[in-house]
C-alpha positions as CSV (number, residue, x, y, z in Angstrom):
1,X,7.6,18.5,-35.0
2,X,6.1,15.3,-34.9
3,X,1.8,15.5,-35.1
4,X,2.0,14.3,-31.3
5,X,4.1,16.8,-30.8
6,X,2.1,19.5,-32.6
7,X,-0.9,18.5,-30.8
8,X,1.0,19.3,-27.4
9,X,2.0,22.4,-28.4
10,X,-1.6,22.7,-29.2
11,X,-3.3,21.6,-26.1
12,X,-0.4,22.7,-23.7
13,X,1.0,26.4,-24.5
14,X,-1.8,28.2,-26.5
15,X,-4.5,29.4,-24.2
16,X,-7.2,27.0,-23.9
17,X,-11.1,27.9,-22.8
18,X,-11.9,23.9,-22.7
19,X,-8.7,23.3,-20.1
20,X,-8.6,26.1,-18.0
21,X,-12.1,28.0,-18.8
22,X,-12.2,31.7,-19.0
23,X,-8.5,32.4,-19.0
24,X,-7.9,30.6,-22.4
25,X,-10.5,33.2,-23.9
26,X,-9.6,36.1,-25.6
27,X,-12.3,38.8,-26.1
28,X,-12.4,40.4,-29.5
29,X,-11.5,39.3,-32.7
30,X,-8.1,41.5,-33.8
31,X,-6.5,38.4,-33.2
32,X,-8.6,36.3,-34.9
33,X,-8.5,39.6,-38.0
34,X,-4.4,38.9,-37.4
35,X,-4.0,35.0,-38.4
36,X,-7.1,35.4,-41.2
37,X,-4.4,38.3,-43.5
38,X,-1.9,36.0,-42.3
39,X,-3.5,33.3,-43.8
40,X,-4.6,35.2,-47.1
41,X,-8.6,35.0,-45.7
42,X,-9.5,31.8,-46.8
43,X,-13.3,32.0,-45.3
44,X,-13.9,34.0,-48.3
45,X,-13.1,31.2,-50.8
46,X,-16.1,29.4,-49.8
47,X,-19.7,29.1,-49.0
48,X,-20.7,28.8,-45.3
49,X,-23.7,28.0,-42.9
50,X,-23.4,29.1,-39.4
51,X,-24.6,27.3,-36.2
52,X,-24.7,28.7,-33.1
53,X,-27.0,27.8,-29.7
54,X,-26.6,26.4,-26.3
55,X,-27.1,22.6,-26.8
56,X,-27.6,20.7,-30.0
57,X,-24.9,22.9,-32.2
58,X,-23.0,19.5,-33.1
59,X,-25.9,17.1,-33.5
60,X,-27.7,19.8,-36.2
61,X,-24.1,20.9,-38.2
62,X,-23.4,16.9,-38.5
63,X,-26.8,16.3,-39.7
64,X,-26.8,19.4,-42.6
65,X,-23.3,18.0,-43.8
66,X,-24.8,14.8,-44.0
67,X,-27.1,16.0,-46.6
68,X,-25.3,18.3,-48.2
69,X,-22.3,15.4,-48.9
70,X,-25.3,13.3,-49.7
71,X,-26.3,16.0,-52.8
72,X,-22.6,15.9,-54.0
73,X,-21.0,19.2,-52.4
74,X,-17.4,19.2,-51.3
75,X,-18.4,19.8,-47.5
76,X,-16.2,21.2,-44.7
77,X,-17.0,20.3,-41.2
78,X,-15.8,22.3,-37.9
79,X,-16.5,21.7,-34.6
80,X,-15.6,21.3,-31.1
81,X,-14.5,19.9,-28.6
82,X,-13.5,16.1,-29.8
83,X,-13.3,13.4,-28.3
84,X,-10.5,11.5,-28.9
85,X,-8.3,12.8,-32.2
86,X,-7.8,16.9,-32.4
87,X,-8.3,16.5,-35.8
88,X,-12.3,15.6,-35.7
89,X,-13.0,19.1,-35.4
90,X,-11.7,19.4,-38.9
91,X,-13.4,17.4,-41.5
92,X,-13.8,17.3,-45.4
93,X,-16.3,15.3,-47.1
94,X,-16.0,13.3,-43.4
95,X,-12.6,13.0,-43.6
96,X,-10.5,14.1,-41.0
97,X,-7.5,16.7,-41.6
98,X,-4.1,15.1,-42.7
99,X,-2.0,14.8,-39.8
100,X,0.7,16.6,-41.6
101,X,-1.7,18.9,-43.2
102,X,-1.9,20.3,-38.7
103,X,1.9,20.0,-38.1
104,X,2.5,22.2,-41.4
105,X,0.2,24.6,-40.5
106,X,1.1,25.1,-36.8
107,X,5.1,25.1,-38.2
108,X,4.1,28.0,-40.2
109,X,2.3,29.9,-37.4
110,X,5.3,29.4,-34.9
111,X,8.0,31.1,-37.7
112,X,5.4,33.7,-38.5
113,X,4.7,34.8,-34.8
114,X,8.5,34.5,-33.8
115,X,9.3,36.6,-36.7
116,X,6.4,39.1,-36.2
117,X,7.6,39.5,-32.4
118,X,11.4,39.7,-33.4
119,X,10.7,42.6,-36.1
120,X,7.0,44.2,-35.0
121,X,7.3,47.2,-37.3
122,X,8.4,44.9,-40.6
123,X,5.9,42.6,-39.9
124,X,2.5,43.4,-42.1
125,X,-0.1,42.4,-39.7
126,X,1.4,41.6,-36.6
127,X,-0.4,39.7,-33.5
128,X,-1.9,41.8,-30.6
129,X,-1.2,38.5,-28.6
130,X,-0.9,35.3,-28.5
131,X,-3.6,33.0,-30.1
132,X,-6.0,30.8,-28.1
133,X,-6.4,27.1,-29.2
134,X,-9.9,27.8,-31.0
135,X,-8.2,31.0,-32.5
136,X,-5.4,29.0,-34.1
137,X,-7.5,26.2,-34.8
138,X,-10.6,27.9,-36.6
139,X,-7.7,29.8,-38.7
140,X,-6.3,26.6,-39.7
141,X,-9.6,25.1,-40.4
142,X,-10.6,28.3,-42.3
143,X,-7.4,28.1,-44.5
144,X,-7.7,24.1,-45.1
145,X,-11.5,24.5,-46.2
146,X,-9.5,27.0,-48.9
147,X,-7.1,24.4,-49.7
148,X,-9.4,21.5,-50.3
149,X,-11.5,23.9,-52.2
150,X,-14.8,23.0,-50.4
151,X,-18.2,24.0,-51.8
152,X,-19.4,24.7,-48.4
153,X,-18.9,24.7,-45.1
154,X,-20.6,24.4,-41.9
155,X,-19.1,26.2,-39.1
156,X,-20.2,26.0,-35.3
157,X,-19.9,28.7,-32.8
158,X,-17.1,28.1,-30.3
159,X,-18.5,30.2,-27.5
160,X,-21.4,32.6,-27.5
161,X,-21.3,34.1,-31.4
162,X,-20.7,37.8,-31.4
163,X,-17.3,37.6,-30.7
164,X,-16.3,34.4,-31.6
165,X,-13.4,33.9,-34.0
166,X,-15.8,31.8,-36.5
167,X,-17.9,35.0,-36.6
168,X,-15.9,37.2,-39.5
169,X,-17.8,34.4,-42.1
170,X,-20.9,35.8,-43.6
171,X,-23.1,32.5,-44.5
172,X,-26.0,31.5,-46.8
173,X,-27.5,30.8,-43.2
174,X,-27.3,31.3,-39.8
175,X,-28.9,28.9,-37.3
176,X,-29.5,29.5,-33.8
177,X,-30.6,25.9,-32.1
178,X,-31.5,27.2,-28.6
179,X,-30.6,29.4,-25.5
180,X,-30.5,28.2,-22.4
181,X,-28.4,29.4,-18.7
182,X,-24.6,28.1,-20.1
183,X,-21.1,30.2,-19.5
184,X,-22.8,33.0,-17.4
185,X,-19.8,34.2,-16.0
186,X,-18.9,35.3,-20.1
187,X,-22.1,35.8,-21.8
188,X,-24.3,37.0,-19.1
189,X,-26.5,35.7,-16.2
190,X,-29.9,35.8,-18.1
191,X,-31.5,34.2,-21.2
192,X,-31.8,37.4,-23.0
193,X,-28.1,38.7,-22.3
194,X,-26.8,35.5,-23.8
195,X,-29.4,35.2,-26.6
196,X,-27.8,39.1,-27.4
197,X,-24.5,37.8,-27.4
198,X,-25.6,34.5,-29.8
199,X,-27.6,36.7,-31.9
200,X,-24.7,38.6,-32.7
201,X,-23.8,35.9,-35.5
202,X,-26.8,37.2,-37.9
203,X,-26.0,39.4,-40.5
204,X,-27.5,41.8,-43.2
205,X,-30.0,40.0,-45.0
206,X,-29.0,36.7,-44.2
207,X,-32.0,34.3,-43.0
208,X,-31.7,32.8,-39.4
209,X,-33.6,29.6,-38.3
210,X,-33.7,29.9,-34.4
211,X,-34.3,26.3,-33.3
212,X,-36.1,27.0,-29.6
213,X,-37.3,30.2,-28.3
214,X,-38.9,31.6,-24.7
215,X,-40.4,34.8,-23.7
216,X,-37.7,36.2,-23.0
217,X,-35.1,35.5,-25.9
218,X,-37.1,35.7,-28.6
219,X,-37.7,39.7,-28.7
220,X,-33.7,39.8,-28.6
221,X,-33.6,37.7,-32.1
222,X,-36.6,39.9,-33.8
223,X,-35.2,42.7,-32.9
224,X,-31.6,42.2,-34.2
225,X,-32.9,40.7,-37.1
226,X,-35.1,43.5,-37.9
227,X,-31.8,45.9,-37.4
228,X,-30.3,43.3,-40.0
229,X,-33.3,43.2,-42.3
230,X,-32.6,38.8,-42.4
231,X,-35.4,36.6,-42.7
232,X,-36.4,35.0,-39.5
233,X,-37.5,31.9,-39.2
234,X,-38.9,30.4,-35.4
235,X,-38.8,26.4,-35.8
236,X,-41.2,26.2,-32.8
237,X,-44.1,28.0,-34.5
238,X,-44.2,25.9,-37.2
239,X,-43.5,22.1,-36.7
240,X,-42.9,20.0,-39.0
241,X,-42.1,16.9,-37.1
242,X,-45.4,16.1,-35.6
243,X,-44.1,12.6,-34.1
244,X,-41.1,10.9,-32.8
245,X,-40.8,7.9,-31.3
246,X,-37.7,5.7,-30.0
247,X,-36.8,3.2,-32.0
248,X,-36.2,-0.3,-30.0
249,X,-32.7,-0.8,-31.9
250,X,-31.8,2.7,-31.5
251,X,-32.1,6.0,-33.2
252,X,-35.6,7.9,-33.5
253,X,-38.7,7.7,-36.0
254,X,-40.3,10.6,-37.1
255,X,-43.7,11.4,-38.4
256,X,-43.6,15.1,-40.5
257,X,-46.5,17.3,-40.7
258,X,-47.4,16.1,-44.2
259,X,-47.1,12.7,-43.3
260,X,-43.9,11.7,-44.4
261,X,-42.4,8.7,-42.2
262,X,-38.7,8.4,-41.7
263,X,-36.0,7.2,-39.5
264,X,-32.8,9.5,-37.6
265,X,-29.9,7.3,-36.9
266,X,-29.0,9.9,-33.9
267,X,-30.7,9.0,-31.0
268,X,-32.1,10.6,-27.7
269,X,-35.3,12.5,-27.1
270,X,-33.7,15.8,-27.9
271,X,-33.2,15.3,-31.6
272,X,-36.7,16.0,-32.2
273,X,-35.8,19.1,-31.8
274,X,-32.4,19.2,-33.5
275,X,-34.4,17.5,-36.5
276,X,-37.0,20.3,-37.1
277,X,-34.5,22.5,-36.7
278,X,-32.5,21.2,-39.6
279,X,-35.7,20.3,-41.5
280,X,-36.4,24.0,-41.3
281,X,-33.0,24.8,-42.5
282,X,-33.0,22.8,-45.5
283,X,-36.2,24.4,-46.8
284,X,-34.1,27.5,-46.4
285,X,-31.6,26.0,-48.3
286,X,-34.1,24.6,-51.3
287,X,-35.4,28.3,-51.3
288,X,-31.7,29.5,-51.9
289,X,-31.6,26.3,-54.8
290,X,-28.8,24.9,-52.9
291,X,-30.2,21.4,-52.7
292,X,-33.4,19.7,-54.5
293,X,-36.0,17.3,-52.6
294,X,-35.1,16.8,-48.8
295,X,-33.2,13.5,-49.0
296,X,-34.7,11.7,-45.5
297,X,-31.8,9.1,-45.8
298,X,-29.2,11.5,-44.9
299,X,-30.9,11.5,-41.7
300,X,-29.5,7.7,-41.0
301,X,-25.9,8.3,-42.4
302,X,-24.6,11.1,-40.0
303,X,-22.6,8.8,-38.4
304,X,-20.8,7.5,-41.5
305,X,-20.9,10.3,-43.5
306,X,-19.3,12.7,-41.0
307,X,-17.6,10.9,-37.8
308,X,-20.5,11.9,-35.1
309,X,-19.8,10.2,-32.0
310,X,-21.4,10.5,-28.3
311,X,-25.1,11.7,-28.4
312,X,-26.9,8.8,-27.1
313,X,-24.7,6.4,-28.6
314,X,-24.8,2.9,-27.5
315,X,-22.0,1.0,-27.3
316,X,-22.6,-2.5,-26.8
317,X,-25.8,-4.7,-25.9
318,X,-25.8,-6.8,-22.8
319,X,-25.6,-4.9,-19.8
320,X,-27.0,-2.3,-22.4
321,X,-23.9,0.8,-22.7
322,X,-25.3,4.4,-23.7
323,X,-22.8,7.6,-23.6
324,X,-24.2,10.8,-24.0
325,X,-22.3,14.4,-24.1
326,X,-25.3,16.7,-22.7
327,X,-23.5,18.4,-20.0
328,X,-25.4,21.6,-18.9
329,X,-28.8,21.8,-17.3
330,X,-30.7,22.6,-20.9
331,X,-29.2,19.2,-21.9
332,X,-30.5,17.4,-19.0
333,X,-34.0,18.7,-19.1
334,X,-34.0,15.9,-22.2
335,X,-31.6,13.1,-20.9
336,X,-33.2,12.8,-17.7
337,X,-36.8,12.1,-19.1
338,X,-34.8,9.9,-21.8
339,X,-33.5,7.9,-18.8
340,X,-36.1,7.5,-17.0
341,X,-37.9,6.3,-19.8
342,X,-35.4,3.2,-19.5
343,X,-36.6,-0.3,-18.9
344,X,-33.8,-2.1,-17.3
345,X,-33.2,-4.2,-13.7
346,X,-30.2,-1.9,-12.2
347,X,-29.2,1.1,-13.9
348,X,-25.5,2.3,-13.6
349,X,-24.1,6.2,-13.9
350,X,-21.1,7.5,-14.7
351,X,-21.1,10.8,-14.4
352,X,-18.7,13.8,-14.2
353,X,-19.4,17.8,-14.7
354,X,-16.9,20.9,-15.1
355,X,-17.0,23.6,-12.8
356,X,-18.8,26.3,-14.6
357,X,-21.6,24.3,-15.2
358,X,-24.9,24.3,-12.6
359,X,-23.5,20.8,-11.2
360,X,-26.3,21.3,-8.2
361,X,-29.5,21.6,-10.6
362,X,-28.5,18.9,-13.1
363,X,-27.8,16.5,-10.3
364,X,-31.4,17.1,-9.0
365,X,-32.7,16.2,-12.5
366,X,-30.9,12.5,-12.0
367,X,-32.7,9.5,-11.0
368,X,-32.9,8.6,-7.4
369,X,-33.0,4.8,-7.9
370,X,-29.6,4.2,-10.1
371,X,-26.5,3.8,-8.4
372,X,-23.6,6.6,-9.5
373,X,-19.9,6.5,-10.0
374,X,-19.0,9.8,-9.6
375,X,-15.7,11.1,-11.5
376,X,-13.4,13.4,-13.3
377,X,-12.3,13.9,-16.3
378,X,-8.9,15.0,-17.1
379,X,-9.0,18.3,-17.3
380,X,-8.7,21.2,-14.7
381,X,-11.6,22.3,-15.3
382,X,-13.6,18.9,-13.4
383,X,-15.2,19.3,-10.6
384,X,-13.3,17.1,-7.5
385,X,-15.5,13.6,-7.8
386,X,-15.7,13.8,-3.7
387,X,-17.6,17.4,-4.5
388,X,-20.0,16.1,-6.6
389,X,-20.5,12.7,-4.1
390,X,-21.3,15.6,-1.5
391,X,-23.8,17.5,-3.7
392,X,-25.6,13.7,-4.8
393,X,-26.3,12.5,-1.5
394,X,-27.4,15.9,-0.1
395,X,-29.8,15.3,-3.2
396,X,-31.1,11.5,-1.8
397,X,-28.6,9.8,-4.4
398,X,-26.1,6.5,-3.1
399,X,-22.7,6.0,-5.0
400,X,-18.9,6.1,-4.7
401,X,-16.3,8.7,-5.9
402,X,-13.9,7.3,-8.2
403,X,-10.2,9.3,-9.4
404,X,-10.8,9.0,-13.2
405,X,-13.8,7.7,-15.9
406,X,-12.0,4.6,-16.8
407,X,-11.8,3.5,-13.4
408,X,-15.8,4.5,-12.7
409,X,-16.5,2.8,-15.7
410,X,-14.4,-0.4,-15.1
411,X,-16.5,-0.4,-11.5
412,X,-20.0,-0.1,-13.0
413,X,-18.9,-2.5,-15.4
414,X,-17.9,-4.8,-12.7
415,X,-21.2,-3.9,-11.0
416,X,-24.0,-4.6,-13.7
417,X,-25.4,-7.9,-14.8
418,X,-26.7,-8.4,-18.3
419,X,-30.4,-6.8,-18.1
420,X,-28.8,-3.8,-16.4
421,X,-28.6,-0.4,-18.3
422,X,-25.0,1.5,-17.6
423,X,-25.0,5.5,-18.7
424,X,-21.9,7.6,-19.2
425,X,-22.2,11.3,-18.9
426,X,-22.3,14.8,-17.6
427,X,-19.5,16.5,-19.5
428,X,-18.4,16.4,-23.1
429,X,-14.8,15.4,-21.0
430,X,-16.4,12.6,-19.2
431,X,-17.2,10.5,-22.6
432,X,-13.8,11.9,-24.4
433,X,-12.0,9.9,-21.6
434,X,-14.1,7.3,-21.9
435,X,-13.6,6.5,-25.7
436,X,-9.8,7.3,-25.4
437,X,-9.8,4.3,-22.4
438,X,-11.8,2.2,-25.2
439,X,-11.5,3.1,-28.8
């Protein structure tokens, strides 16, 4: 197979949670136990740090390869979804995967599987049933990181923790950035049910930074913790960012605790947060010896260093052009108060959701003076753009419904003059079609 080819089988016959939702999950990991003998269990050739949490999983495993590359590790990167190329999920030293390096390993998979379901009883560790995407992919990720002989990798959770596939790693750390109401129809219907299912990703004496906590989650983490005699470590009770302010160019400057001054090239109110969470995490990591001094400038290569696209990223100047890929209502607690911080004439929004996200509540969180293009992205999962016109102007909001991002865009485009401000948002899917329309 060709790698377009490869990438269709990918996206097209194996089960996928991010097309069709809780179908393309399978619950449990003897499938994910099945590919990892197949593939000799690479995750035990290398270091690991684990990151799990609602929003700001990407923004914070980015950021801790970004130093870790920057103190001379070999560094494996995985996460999900990406936004135009498959093969940003999978990253070495910021590199992506080798084209060849996914066709090979799905080839393999295919003859393995048809020969295990020709010959069960020959077969030495045969599959229970057929992979999802992220089971296949976090296998061939796993055995790549092996291949490339990485020093360490940082792994974020697909979906939940306790029974993702990425859970059979046991890491130097375990980070949990935040909980907040997200995939309730798998991990439960209440903060504490799906902090239970994240927590399930801390293990025997491993420390675990948890990033945000409430009343209500954070007797779920002490007490699994405690079960797991790890270290615990709540970011929130101890700050160590004490200030961070916008930065007119954008990206964010922050003031630590002990005065230390320095500047985040990732942008958006939220990464405050993200920030002392990973601040936290690297003392961890100095503790352990695995890096010296905190090295601030990492903060301002994450881009370059590992390929981070779409968290307030702006994307050209005049109108001003800002895509973000908060999509749930924990993300939009920060990105409405970051937009309506904006000093513009006329400002412009994109904006598309998928249906098992709380479309109603994160529309009511959107300004009630810009003008929206409401859309879809393409996947099945999108909520109808006419739907989401219906919920906005029950909600006081004026816009139009448009059949696919590029077009909304093209039309807001069309619409804004030069001291306008244009947003693109509301789905991880939205700015993926947007970039693909673009890049």
């Amino acid at each position: 197979m060709t790698y377009q080819e490869t990438c269709d089988y990918l996206f097209r016959q194996t089960p996928s949670f991010e097309k069709t939702g809780k179908t393309g999950f399978n619950e449990g990991l003897a499938i994910t136990l099945a590919l990892d003998e197949h593939t000799g269990h690479p995750h035990r050739q290398f270091r690991s740090i684990h990151v799990a949490g609602t929003n700001g999983k990407g923004s914070v495993s980015h950021t801790l390869a970004s130093h870790l590359q920057r103190a001379g590790y070999r560094v494996g990167l995985y996460t999900s979804p990406h936004l135009v190329d498959f093969r940003e999920r999978i990253r070495v030293g910021g590199e992506m995967i080798p084209e060849q390096y996914v066709v090979d390993f799905v080839d393999d998979f295919l003859k393995w599987n048809e020969a295990s379901r020709l010959s069960p009883l020959t077969s030495h560790f045969p599959l229970p049933a057929s992979p999802s995407f992220f089971e296949l992919t976090t296998a061939m990720a796993f055995r790549y990181f092996a291949d490339q002989h990485v020093d360490i990798a940082v792994v974020e959770v697909g979906l939940g923790g306790r029974l993702d596939c990425t859970n059979i790693i046991t890491p130097l750390l375990s980070i949990i950035t935040n909980i907040s109401l997200d995939h309730t129809d798998m991990l439960g219907d209440t903060l504490a049910l799906i902090a239970r299912e994240k927590a399930g990703i801390i293990k025997p004496g491993v420390p675990v930074v948890i990033g945000e906590d409430v009343a209500e989650t954070r007797p779920v983490f002490e007490q699994v913790a405690r079960q797991q005699e790890a270290p615990i470590i709540f970011a929130s009770d101890a700050p160590i960012i004490s200030s961070a302010m916008p930065l007119p160019d954008g990206g964010m400057r922050y003031t630590t605790t002990d005065g230390t001054t320095f500047d985040g090239e990732l942008s958006g109110l939220y990464q405050a947060r993200n920030t002392n969470t990973v601040l936290h995490a690297l003392r961890l990591l100095q503790q352990q010896g695995i890096i010296g001094s905190i090295d601030y400038e990492a903060f301002m290569t994450v881009g370059k260093t590992t390929g981070l696209m779409g968290r307030w990223q702006k994307l050209q100047e005049r109108p001003a052009v800002v895509c973000d890929t908060g999509h749930n209502v924990g993300g939009w607690e920060y990105l409405s108060r970051q937009l309506g911080a904006v000093s513009c004439r006329e400002m412009h929004i994109v904006f598309g959701m998928v249906s098992d996200k709380d479309a109603s509540t994160v529309i009511s969180m959107l300004p009630k003076t810009a003008y929206y293009y409401f859309t879809k992205a393409q996947t099945k999962r999108a909520i109808p753009e006419a739907e989401l016109l219906r919920i906005a102007q029950a909600n006081g909001l004026s816009g139009q419904a448009y059949p696919s991002v590029y077009e909304a865009y093209q039309a807001a485009m069309q619409q804004a003059a030069d001291d306008d401000f244009v947003f693109i948002g509301g789905s991880t899917y939205v700015v993926a079609d947007l970039m693909k329309s673009i890049i």
